[in-house]
KOLVEX-287568 format. One record per residue: x, y, z negated of N, C-alpha, C in turn; residue in three letters. Coordinates in steps of 0.001 Angstrom, whole numbers, plus 500000, padded with zeros to 6 digits. Each point is the difference from the previous one (the first is absolute). Example, Ala and Ser with C-alpha at 12.3 -4.5 7.8 and 13.67 -1.06 7.14 Angstrom:
// KOLVEX-287568
513190494310492200499110501190500000500900501200500000ALA 499650501050500720500820501190499940499230501090499270SER 
// end
This chain:
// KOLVEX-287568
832031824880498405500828500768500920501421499458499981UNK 500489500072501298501688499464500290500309500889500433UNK 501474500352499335500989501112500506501236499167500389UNK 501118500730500805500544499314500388501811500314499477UNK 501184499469499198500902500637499652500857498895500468UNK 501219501112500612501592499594500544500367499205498685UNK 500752499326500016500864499116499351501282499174500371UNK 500656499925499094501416499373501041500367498976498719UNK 500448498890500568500570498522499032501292501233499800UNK 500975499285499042501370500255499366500270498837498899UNK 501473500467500002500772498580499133499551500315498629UNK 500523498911498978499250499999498749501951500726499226UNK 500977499846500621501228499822499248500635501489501105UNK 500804500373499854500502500033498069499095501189499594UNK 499906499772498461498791500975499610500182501509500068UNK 501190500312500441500054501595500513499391500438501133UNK 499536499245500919498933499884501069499157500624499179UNK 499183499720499485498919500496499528499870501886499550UNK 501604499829499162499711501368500174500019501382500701UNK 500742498689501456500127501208500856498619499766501100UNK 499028499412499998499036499923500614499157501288498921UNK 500228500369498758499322500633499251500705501680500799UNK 500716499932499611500822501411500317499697499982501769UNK 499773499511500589499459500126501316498288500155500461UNK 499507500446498753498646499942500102499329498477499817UNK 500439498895500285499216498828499865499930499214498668UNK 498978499172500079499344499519498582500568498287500270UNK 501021499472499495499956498409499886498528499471499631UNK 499823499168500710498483499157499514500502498289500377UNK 498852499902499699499681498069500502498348500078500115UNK 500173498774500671498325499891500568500292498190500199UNK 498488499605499193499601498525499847498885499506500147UNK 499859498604499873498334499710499509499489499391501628UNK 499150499497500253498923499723500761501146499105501339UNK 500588499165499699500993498522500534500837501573500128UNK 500465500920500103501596500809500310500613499612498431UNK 501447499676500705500612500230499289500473500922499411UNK 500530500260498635500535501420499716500978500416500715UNK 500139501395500673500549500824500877500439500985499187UNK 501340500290500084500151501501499422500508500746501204UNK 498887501476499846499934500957501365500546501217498881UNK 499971501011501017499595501698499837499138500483500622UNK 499307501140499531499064500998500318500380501119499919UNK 499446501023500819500305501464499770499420500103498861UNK 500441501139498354499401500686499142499093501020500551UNK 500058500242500792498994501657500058498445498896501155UNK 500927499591500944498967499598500481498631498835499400UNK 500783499111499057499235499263499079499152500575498660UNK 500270500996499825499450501070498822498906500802500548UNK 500139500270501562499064500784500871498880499255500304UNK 500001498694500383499020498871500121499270499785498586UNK 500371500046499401499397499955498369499497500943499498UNK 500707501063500524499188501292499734498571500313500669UNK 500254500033501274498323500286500730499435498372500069UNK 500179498549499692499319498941500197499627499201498466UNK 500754500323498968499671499256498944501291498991499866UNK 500222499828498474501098498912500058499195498155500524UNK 498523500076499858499383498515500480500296499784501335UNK 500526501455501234499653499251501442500671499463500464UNK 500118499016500724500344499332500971501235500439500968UNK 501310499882499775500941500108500335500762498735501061UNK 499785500087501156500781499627501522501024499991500128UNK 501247499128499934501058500307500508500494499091500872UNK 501184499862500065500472498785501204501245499385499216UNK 499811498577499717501036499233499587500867499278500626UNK 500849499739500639500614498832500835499459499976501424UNK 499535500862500710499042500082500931498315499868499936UNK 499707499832498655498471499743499680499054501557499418UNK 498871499688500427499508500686499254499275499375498276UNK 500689501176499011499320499552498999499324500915499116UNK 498533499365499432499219501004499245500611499660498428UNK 499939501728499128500655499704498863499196501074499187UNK 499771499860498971499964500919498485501006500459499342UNK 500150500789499508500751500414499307499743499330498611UNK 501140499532499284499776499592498629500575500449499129UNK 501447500780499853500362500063498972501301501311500716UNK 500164500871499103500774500729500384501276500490498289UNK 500834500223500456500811500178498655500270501916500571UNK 499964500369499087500262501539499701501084500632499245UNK 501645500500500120500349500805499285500065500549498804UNK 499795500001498625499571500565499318500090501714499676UNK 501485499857500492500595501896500216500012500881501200UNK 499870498818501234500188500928501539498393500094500501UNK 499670498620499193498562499785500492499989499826501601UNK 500895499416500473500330499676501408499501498267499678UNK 499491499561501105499241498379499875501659499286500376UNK 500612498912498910500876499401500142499521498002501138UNK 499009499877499984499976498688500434498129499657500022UNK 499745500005500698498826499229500724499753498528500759UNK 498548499642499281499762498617500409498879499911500444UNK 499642499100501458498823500007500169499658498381500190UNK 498863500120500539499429498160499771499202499729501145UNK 500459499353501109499257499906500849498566499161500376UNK 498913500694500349498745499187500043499583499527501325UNK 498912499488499821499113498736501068498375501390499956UNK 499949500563500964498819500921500095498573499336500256UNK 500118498695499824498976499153499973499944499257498702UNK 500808500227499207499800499746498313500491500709498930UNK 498639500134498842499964500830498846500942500010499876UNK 500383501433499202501163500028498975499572500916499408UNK 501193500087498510499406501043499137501432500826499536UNK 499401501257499560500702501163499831499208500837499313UNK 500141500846498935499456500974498869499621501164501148UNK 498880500695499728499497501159500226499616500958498551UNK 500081500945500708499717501747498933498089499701499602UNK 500054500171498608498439499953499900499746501772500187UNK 499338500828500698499952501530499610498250500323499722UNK 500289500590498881498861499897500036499141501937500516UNK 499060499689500789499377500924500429498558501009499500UNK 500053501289499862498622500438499858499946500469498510UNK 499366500692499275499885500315498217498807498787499762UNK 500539499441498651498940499133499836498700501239498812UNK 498744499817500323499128500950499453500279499822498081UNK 500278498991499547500512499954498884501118500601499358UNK 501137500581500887500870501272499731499068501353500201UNK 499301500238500827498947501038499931499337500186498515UNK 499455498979499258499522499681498859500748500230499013UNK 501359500057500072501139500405499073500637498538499678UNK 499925498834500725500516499123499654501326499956500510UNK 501084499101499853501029499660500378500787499121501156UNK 499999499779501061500214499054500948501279499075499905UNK 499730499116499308501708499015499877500312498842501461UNK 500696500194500231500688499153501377500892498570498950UNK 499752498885500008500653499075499545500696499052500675UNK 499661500016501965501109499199500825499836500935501143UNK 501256500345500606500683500800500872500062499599501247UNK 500647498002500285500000499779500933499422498700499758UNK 499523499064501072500202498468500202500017499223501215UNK 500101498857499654500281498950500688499086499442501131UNK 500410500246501195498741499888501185500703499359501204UNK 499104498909500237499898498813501287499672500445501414UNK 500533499713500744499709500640501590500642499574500869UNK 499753499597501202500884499969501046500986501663500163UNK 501000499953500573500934501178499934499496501363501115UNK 498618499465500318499675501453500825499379500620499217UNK 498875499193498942498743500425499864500885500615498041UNK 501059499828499480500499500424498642499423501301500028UNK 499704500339498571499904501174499550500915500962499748UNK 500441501101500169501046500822499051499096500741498779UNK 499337499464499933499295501132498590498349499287499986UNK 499728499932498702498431499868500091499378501261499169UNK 498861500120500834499218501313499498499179499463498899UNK 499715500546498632499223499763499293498804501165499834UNK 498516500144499926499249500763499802499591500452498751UNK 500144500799499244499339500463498659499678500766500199UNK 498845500238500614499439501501499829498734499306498958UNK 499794498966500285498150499152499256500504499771498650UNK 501308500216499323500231499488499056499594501176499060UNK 499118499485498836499836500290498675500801499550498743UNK 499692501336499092500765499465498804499990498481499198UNK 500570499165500172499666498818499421500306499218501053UNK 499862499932501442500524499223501103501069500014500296UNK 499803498488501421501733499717500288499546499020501083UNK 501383500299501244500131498721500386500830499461500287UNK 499831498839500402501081498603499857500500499670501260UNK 500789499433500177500274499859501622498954498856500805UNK 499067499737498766499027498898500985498896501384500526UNK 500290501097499988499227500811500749500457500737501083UNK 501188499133500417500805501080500868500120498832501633UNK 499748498872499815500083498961500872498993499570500688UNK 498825500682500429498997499847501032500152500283500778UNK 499897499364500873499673500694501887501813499865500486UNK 501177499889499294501137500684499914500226498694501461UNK 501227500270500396501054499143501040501030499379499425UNK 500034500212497776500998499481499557499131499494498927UNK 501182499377499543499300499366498655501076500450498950UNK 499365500049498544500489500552498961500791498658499437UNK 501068499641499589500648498898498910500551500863498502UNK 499121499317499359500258500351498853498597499908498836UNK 499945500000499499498585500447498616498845500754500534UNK 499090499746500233499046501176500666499138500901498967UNK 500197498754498505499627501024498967501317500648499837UNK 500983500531500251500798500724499926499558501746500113UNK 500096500653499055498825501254500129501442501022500753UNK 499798500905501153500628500606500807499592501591499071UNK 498783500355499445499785501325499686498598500237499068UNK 500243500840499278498877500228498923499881501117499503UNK 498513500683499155499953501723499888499989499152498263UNK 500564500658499242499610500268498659499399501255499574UNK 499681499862498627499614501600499329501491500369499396UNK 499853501196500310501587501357499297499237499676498581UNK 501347499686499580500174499358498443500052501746499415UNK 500314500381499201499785501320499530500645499981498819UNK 501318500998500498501222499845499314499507500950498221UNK 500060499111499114500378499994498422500612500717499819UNK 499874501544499255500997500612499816500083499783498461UNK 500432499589498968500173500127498706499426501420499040UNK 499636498978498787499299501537499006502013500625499794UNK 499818501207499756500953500487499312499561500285498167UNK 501337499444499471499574500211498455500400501025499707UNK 499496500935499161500981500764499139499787499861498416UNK 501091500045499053500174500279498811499567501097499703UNK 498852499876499119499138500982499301500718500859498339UNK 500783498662499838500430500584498630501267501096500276UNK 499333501229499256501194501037499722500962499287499724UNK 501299500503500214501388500285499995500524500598498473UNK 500136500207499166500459501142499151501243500326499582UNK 500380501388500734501411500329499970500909500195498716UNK 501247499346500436500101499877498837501137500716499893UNK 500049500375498705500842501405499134501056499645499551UNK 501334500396500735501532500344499361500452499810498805UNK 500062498919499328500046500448498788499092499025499385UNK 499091499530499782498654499570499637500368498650499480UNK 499600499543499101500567498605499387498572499143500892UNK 500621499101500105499424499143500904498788498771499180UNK 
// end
């Protein structure tokens, strides 16, 4: 999917520009890659946060450079640490007729029947690394455990059939697994058996 966002070039100097494109609602960015040169633009904040919100940070972002149209990803965004307001955005422009890659959400879906069993479900990779032309990207891959038993797992070489992307990375790389609930040890308590004998005021020792 392609959405389509306003953008406007601006100067790189003097660096108080920047912060008044911030205090005006807009986000300094740059946009590169695929023969463009690096460009530093602005974007609206609300309107670029809204596209990401209902489309995914993987889709396909349209804008117009120099009179062109250009397709872009989003790559990298810097964040605030105290206003949590986005200080500077970068995107990377692509060729919609060749792969590229960008991380997707692994989520995994469904109870695996081995938590039913009283086992444990451990998640060991969150996101990865996936090949695609820029229509067909993922924002998330679904993983299934409902078939999983205590003692199973799978790897991301079970997640790449039939798909429109391809996985880069380890395919023995294990994405999720049920263990058995370890069964928490509570310690013996000791007690001292031997009397005490009180001792008397006085009493030579």
């Amino acid at each position: 999917m392609t959405v389509t966002l306003e953008v406007k070039e601006r100067a790189v100097r003097p660096r108080s520009l920047k912060k008044e494109l911030r205090e005006g609602g807009q986000i300094p960015a740059v946009i590169h890659g695929n023969k463009l040169p690096s460009t530093a633009i602005s974007v609206n904040e609300k309107a670029l946060q809204k596209i990401l919100r209902d489309n995914g940070k993987n889709t396909v972002i349209s804008m117009t450079i120099n009179g062109k149209k250009v397709n872009s990803l989003l790559a990298e965004q810097q964040v605030d640490t105290f206003t949590k307001k986005w200080q500077h955005v970068e995107f990377i422009a692509v060729n919609m007729n060749e792969a590229t890659e960008v991380n997707a959400e692994i989520v995994l879906i469904n109870e695996a029947k081995g938590v039913k069993e009283g086992g444990v479900l451990v998640q060991h990779l969150y996101e990865v690394t996936v090949s695609a032309t820029p229509d067909k990207l993922p924002e998330n891959i679904e993983v299934d455990v409902a078939d999983l038993g205590i003692g199973d797992s799978l790897s991301l070489a079970d997640i790449i059939a039939g798909k429109e992307y391809s996985i880069i990375g380890n395919l023995e790389d294990q994405i999720v697994g049920v263990t058995e609930q370890v069964a928490e040890e509570i310690p013996e308590e000791t007690t001292d058996t031997a009397e005490v004998q009180p001792k008397v005021i006085g009493e030579e020792e």
